[in-house]
C-alpha positions as CSV (number, residue, x, y, z in Angstrom):
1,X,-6.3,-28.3,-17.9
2,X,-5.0,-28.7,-21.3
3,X,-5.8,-31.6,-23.7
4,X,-4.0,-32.5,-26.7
5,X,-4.3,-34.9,-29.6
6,X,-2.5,-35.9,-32.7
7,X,-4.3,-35.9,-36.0
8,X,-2.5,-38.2,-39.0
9,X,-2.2,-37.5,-42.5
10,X,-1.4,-39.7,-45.6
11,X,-0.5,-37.7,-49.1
12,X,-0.1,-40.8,-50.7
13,X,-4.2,-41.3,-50.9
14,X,-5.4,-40.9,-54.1
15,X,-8.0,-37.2,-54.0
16,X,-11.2,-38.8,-54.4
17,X,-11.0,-40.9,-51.2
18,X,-10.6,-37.3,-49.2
19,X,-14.1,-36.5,-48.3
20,X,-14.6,-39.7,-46.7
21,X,-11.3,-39.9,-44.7
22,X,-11.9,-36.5,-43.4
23,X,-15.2,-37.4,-42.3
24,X,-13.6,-40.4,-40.5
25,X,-11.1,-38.6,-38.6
26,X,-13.2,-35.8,-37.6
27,X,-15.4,-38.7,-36.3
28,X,-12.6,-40.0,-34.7
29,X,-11.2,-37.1,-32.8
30,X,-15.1,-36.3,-31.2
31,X,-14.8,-39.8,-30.3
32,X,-11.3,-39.6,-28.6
33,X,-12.3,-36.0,-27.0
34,X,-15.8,-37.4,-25.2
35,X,-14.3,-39.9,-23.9
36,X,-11.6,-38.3,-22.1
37,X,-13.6,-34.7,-21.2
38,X,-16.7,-35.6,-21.4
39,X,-17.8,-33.2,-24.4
40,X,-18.1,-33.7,-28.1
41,X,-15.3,-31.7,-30.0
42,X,-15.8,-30.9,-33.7
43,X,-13.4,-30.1,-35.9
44,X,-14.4,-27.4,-38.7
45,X,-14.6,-28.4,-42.0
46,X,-11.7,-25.9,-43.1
47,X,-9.7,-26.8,-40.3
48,X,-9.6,-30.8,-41.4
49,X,-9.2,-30.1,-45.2
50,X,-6.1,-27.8,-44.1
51,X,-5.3,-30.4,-42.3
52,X,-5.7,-33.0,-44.7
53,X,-3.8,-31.2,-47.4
54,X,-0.7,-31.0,-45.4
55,X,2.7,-32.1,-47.2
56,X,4.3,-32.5,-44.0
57,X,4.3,-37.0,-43.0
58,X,4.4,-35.6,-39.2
59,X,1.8,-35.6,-36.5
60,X,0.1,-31.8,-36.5
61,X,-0.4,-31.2,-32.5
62,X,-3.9,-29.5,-31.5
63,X,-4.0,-28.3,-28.0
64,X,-7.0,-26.8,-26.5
65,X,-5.7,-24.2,-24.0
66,X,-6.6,-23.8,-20.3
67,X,-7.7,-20.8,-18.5
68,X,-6.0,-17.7,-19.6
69,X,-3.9,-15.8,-17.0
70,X,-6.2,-12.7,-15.3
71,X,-5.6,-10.2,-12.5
72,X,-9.5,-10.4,-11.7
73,X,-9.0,-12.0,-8.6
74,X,-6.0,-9.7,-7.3
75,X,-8.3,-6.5,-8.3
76,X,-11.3,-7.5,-6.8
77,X,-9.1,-8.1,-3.2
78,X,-7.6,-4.9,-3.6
79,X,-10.0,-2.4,-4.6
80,X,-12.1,-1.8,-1.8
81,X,-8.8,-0.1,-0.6
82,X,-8.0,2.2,-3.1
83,X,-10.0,6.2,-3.4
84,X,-10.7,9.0,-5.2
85,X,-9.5,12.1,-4.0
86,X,-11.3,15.2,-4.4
87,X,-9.7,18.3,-2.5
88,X,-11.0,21.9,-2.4
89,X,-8.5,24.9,-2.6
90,X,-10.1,28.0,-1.2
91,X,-8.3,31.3,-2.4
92,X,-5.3,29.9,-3.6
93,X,-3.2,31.5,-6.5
94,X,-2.8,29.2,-9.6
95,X,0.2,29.5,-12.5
96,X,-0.3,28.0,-15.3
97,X,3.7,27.7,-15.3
98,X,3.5,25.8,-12.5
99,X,5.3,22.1,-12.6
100,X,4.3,20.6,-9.3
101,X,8.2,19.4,-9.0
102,X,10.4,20.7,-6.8
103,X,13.1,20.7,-9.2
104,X,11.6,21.8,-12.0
105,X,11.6,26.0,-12.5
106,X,9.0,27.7,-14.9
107,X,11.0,27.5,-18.2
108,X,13.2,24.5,-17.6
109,X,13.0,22.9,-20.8
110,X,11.9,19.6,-19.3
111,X,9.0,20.9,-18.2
112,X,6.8,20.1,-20.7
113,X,8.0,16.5,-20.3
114,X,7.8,15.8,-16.2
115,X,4.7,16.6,-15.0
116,X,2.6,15.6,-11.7
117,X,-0.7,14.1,-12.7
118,X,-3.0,14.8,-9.5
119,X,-2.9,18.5,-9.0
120,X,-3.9,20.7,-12.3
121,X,-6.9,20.1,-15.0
122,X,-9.6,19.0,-12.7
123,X,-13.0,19.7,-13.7
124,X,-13.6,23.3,-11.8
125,X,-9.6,24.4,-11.7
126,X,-8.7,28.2,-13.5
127,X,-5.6,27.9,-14.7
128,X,-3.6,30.9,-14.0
129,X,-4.2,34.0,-12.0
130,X,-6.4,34.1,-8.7
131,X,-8.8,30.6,-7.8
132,X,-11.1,30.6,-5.7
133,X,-12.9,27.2,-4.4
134,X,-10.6,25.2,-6.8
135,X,-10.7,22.0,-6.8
136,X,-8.1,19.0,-7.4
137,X,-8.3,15.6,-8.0
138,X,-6.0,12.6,-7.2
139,X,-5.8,9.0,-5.8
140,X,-4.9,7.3,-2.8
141,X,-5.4,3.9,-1.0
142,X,-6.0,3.0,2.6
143,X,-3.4,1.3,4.9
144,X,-5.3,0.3,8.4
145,X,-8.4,-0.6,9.7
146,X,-9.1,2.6,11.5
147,X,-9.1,4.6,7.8
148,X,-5.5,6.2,7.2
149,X,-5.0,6.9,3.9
150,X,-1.7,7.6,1.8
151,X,-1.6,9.8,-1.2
152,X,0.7,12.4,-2.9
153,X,1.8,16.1,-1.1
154,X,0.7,17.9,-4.5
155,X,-2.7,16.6,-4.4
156,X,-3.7,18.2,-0.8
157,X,-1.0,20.6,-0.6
158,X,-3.0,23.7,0.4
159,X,-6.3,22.0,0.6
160,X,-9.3,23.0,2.8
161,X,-11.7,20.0,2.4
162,X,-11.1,16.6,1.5
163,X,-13.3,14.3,0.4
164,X,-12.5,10.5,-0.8
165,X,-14.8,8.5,-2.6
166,X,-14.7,4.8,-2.1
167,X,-15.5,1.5,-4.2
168,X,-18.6,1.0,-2.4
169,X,-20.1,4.6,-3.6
170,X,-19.7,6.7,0.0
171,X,-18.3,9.8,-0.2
172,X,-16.4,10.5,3.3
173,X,-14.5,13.4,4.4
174,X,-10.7,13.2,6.0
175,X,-7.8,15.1,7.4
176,X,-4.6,15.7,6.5
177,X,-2.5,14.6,9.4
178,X,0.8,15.3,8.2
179,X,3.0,16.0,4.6
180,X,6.5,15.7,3.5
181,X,7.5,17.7,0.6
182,X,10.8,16.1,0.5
183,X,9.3,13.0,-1.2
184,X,5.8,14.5,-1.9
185,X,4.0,12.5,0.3
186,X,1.1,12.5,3.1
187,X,-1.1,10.7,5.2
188,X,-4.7,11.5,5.5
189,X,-7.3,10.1,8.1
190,X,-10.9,9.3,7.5
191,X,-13.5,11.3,9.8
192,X,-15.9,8.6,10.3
193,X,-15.2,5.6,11.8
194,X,-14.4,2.3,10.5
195,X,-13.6,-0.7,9.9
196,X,-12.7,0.0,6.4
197,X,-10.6,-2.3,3.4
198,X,-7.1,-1.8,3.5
199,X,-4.0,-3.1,2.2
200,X,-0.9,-3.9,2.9
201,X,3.1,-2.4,2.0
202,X,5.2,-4.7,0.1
203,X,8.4,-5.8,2.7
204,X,10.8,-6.1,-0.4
205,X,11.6,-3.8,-3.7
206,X,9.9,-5.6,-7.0
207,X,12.8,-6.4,-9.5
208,X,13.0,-4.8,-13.1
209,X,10.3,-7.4,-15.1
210,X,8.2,-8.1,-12.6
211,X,4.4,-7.2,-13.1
212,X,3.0,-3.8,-11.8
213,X,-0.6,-3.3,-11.0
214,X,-2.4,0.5,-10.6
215,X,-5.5,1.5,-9.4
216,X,-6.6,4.8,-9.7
217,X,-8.8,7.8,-11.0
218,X,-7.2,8.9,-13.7
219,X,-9.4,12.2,-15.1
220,X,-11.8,11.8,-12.4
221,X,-13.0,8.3,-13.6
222,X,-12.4,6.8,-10.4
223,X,-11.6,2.6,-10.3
224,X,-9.5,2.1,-13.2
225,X,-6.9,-0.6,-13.5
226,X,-3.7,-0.6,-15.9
227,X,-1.3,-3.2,-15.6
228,X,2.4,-2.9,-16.8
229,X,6.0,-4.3,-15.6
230,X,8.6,-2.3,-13.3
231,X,10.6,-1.2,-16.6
232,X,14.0,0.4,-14.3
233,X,14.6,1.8,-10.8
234,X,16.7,4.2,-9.0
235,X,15.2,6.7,-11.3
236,X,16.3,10.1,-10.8
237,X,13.8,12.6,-12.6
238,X,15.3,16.3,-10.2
239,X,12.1,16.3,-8.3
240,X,13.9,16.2,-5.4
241,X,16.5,15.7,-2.8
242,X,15.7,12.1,-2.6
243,X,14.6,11.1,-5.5
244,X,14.5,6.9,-6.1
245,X,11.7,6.3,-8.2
246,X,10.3,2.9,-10.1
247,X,9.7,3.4,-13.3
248,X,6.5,1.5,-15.0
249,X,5.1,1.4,-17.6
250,X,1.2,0.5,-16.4
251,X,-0.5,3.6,-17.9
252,X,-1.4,6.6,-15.3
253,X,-2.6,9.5,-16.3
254,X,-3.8,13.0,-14.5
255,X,-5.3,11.7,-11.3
256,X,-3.6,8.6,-10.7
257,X,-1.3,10.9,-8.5
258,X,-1.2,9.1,-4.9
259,X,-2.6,5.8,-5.9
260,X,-0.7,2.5,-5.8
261,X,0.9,0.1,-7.4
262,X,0.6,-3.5,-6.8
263,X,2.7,-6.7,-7.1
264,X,0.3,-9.7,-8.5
265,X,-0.1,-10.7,-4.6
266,X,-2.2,-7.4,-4.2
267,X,1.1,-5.6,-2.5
268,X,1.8,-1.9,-2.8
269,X,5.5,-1.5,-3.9
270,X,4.9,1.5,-5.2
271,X,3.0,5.5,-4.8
272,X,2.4,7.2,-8.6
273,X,3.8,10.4,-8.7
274,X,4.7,11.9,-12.0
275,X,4.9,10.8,-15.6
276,X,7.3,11.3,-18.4
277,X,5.0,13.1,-21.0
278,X,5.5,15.7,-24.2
279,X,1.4,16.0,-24.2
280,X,0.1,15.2,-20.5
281,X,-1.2,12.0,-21.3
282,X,0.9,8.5,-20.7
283,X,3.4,7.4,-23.2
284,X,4.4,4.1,-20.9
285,X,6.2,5.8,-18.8
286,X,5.5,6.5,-15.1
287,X,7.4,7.2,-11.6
288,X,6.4,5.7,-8.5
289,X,7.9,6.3,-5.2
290,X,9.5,3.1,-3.7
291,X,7.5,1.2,-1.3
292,X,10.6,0.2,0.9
293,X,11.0,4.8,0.8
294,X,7.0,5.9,1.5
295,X,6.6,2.9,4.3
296,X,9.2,4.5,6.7
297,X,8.0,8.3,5.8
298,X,4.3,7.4,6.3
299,X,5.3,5.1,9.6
300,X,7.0,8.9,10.7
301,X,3.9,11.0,9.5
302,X,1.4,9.1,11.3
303,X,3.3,8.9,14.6
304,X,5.0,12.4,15.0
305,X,2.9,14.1,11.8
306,X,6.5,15.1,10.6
307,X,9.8,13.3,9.3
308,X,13.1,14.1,11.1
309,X,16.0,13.6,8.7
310,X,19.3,12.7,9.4
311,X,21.7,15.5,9.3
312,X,25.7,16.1,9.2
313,X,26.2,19.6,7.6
314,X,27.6,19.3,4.2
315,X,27.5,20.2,0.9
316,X,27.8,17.6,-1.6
317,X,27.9,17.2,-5.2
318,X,28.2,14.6,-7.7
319,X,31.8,13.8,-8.9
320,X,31.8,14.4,-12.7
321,X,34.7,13.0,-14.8
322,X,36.2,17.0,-15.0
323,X,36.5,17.1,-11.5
324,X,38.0,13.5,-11.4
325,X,40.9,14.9,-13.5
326,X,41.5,18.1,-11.5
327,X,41.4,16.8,-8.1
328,X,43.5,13.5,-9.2
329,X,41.1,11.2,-8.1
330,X,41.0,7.5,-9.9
331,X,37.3,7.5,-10.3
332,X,34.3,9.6,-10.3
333,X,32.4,7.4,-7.1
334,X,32.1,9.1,-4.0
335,X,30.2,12.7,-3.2
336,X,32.4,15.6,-2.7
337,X,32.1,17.9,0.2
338,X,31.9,21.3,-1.4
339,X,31.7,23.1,2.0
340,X,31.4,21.8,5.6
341,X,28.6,24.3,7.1
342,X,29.9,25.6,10.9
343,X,29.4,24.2,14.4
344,X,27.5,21.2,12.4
345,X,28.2,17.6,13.2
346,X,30.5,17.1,9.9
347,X,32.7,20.2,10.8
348,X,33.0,19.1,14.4
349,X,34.3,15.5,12.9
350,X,36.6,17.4,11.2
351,X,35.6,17.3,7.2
352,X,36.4,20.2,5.3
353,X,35.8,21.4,1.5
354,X,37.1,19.0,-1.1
355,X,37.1,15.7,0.9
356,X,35.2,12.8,-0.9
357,X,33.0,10.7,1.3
358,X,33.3,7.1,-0.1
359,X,31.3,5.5,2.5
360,X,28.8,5.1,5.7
361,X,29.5,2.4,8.2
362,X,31.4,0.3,5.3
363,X,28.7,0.4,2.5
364,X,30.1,2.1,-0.2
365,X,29.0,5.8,-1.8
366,X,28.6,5.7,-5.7
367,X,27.3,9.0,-5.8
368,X,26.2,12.2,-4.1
369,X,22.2,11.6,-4.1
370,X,23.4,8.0,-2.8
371,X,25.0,9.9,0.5
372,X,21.9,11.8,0.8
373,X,19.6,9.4,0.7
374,X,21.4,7.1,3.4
375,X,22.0,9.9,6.2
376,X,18.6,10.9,5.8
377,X,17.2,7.7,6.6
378,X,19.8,6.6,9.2
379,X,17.6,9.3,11.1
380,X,18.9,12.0,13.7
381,X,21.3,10.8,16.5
382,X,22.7,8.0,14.9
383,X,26.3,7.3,14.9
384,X,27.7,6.8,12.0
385,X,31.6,5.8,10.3
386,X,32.4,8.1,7.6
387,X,35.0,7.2,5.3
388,X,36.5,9.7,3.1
389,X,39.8,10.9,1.0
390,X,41.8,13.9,1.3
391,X,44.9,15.1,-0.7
392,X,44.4,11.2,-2.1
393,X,44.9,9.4,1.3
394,X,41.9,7.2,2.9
395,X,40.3,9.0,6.4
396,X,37.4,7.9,8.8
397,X,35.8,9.8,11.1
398,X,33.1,9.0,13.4
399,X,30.1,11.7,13.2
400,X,26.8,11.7,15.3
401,X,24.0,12.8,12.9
402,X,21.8,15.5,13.5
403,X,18.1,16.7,12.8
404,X,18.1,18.1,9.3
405,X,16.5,21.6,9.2
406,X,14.4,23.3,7.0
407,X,16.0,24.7,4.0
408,X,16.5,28.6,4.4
409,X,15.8,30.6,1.2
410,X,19.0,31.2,-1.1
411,X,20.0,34.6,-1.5
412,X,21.6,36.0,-4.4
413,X,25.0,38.2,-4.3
414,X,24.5,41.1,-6.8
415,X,27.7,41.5,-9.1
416,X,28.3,45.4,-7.9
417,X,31.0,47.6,-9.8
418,X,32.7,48.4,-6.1
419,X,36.7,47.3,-6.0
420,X,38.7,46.9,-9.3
421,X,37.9,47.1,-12.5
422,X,36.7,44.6,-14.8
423,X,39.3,41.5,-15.4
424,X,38.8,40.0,-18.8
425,X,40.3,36.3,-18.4
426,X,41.4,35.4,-21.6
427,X,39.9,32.7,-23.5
428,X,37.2,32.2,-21.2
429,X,35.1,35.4,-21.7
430,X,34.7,35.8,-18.2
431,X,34.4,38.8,-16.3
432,X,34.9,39.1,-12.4
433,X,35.5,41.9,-10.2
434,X,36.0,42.2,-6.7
435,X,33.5,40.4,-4.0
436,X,32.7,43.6,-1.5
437,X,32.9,43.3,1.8
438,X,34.5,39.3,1.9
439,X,36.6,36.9,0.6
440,X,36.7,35.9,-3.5
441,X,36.1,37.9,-6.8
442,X,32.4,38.5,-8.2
443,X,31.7,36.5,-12.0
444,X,30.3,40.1,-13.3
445,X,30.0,38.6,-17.2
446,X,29.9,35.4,-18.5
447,X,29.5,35.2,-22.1
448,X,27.1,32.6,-23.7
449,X,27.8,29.2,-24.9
450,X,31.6,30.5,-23.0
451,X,33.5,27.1,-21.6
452,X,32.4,29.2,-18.4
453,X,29.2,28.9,-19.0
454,X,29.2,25.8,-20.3
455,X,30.5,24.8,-16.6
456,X,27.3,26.6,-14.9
457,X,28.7,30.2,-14.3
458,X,26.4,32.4,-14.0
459,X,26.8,36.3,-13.3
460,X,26.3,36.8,-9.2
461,X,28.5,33.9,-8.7
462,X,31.6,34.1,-6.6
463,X,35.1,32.5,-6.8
464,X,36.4,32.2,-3.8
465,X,39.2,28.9,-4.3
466,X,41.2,28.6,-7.4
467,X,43.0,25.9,-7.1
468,X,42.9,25.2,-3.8
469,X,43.9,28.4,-2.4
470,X,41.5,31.7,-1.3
471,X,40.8,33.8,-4.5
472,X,41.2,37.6,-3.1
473,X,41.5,39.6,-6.4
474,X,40.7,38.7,-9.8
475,X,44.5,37.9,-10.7
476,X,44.3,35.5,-8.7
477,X,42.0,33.4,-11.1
478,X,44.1,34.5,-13.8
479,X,47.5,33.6,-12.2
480,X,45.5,29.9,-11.4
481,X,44.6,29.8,-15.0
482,X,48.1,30.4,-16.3
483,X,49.6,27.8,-14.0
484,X,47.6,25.2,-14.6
485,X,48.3,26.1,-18.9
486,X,51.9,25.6,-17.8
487,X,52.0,22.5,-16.1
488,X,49.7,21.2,-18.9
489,X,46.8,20.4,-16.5
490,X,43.4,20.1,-18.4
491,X,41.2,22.1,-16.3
492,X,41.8,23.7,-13.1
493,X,39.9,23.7,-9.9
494,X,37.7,26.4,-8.1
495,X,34.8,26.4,-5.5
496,X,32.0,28.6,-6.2
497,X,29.6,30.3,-4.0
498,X,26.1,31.1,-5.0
499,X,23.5,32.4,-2.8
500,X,24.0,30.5,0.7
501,X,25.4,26.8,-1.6
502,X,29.0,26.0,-2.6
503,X,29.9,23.9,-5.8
504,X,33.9,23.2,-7.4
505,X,33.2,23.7,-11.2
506,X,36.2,22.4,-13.3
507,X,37.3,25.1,-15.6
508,X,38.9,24.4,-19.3
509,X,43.1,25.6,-19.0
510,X,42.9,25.9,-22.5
511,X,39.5,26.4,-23.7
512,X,38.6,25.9,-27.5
């Protein structure tokens, strides 16, 4: 409840007469505030004569506040929940190069700046070479009754004990029942039986303002509580195929990895996975993965211990404003099909290389990651509308998706020195020679800081479409280049093959 009273001054009293009328108006406002509350309020003798000496002829308001706002009673509903993670890793083989993110390669210069938080500098790890009995430390909270408990893939990948520690001091040991790399997440169970505290998914995505709550054990600590707001979402931070993080800025640190975020109604909406950090410590800025995204994978984990994607064949990439311009396109939404893989559900539909999907059943595709998202979850044998353009002209085609399979290893095409000699092409410093054995010409040099390089060329790569037509010498690409130069086109076209994926890279006509 909040009181508030008026105080009057007068500077037209002479100085002398002061003392007294502060005296009476101090007197005056105790009498005012027991009447109404009960108490005697006193003003301070600095606060009156401030007061007092005012210039201003209007009332001064005093308010004596309320309560001030707390999460106490959301924390103490939610805690009982939410564990330490302590794993054991028996002769596994550490890197210190290591990045925990899929996306992430030793070297990449935003290593240093993405890093997972559960899996590396617990008490008892060896960072680098052989470890044996290492030990990892994360979070993760508990979603039923009967003791299943979600965390983060990276903090049990490999693990051969687990043991969670709970707000009420008991250490208790679980399983992993199943994992999914895809969006580094997995479900454990608790040994012993239950009942035990748990808590509940948010149904809806928080909105960018709104307050975010976590719990964790951040550097082992075990029950600490940050509070932040969502700051953005749809973060994409290359950790993986799927990536649609929160981002919040409720401090987490090594060892938050796998706990939750909560809404002020004690509602996960979020799992912390990674942080945005130059020195491994929290700057304000942290990625959790989507409640309305871990919900469906952990409903798929506990029930089948795996996730079955959605599947149509293709490979897509993001439509960048270079590409735009060399296929003629009016804007940069949509994915583009940079190969339809065989006797898969796209190819059978009919899409080919080069076609942009713009949408699924009617909902419109922005971008690639977009498309890939949305099949995924659609799930296998769905039937889906696809909508797409070719040569400029709007298609549909009506595809039934399949079960997405596990990702084979790329392999690498070595440039050779079989077929013809080395073609220069001029004013790209780029070097190809004949692919052996198939279709397209082999990029054998690529000089640095080149407008091919620039574009992603790397040596091993193969041409095999200039300009919408099958590369099979290197004059081709240099009769491709040449056109395009006449017909004053800005960049021309070509699909690339490296290892087992296909890309188009837009190539400068006229390079600087």
């Amino acid at each position: 409840m909040t009181n508030s009273f008026r105080l009057f001054s007068s500077p037209s009293r002479p100085a002398a007469s002061r003392p007294l009328r502060q005296l009476l108006l101090g007197a005056a406002a105790a009498l005012t505030l027991s009447g109404s509350l009960g108490a005697t309020a006193v003003l301070s003798p600095a606060y009156a004569q401030s007061v007092s000496q005012s210039p201003t002829q209007e009332a001064v308001p005093v308010t004596v506040p309320g309560s001030i706002p707390s999460f106490a009673d959301v924390i103490d509903r939610v805690k009982g929940a939410v564990v330490s993670v302590r794993v054991r890793v028996g002769d596994a083989t550490g890197d210190s190069e290591s990045t925990g993110l899929p996306g992430l390669q030793p070297g990449d210069p935003l290593q240093r700046f993405f890093r997972r938080f559960g899996d590396d500098g617990a008490p008892g790890t060896r960072r680098g070479g052989p470890r044996r009995q290492a030990t990892a430390q994360g979070s993760g909270f508990i979603i039923s009754s009967d003791g299943f408990v979600v965390t983060n893939n990276h903090v049990v990948k490999n693990a051969q004990e687990v043991i969670l520690g709970l707000d009420d001091g008991r250490s208790l040991h679980a399983k992993v029942v199943g994992t999914d790399e895809k969006t580094d997440l997995a479900l454990l169970k608790i040994a012993e039986a239950g009942p035990f505290p748990f808590t509940q998914w948010a149904e809806s995505a928080p909105r960018v303002g709104d307050w975010a709550l976590a719990v964790g054990n951040p550097f082992g600590l075990g029950g600490t509580v940050t509070a932040g707001i969502v700051s953005a979402r749809g973060r994409d931070i290359g950790a993986g195929p799927y990536d649609d993080f929160l981002q919040i800025d409720a401090p987490v640190n090594r060892g938050n990895s796998g706990g939750p975020t909560f809404d002020v109604y004690g509602r996960v909406v979020g799992v912390n996975t990674a942080i945005y950090s130059p020195s491994g410590g929290s700057i304000g800025i942290g990625f959790a993965i989507p409640a309305t995204v871990a919900r469906s994978v952990i409903d798929a984990l506990r029930e089948h211990g795996r996730v079955d994607r959605g599947f149509i064949g293709v490979q897509i990439q993001a439509i960048t404003p270079e590409l735009a311009d060399s296929m003629q396109l009016k804007t940069n939404k949509g994915a583009l099909v940079a190969d339809a893989q065989p006797n898969t559900p796209a190819a059978k539909a009919g899409l080919r290389s080069g076609d942009v999907i713009i949408a699924v059943n009617g909902e419109p595709i922005d971008a690639a990651r977009e498309l890939s998202r949305k099949i995924a979850a659609l799930g296998p044998e769905k039937k889906v509308e696809i909508t797409y353009l070719r040569g400029g002209r709007e298609a549909k085609a009506s595809i039934t998706l399949g079960v997405l399979p596990e990702e084979a290893a790329p392999s690498r095409l070595s440039p050779g020195r079989q077929g013809e000699d080395l073609d220069r092409q001029d004013g790209q410093r780029l070097g190809l020679r004949l692919a052996p054995g198939r279709v397209g010409v082999v990029v054998a040099e690529v000089e640095p800081a080149s407008p091919a390089a620039r574009q992603g060329l790397r040596e091993g790569d193969v041409i095999v479409e200039v300009a919408g037509k099958p590369v099979l010498r290197p004059a081709d690409v240099a009769d491709a280049v040449r056109e395009a130069r006449r017909n004053d086109r800005k960049t021309v076209l070509m699909r690339v093959r490296t290892g087992d994926s296909t890309r188009f890279v837009a190539l400068p006509a006229n390079p600087g």
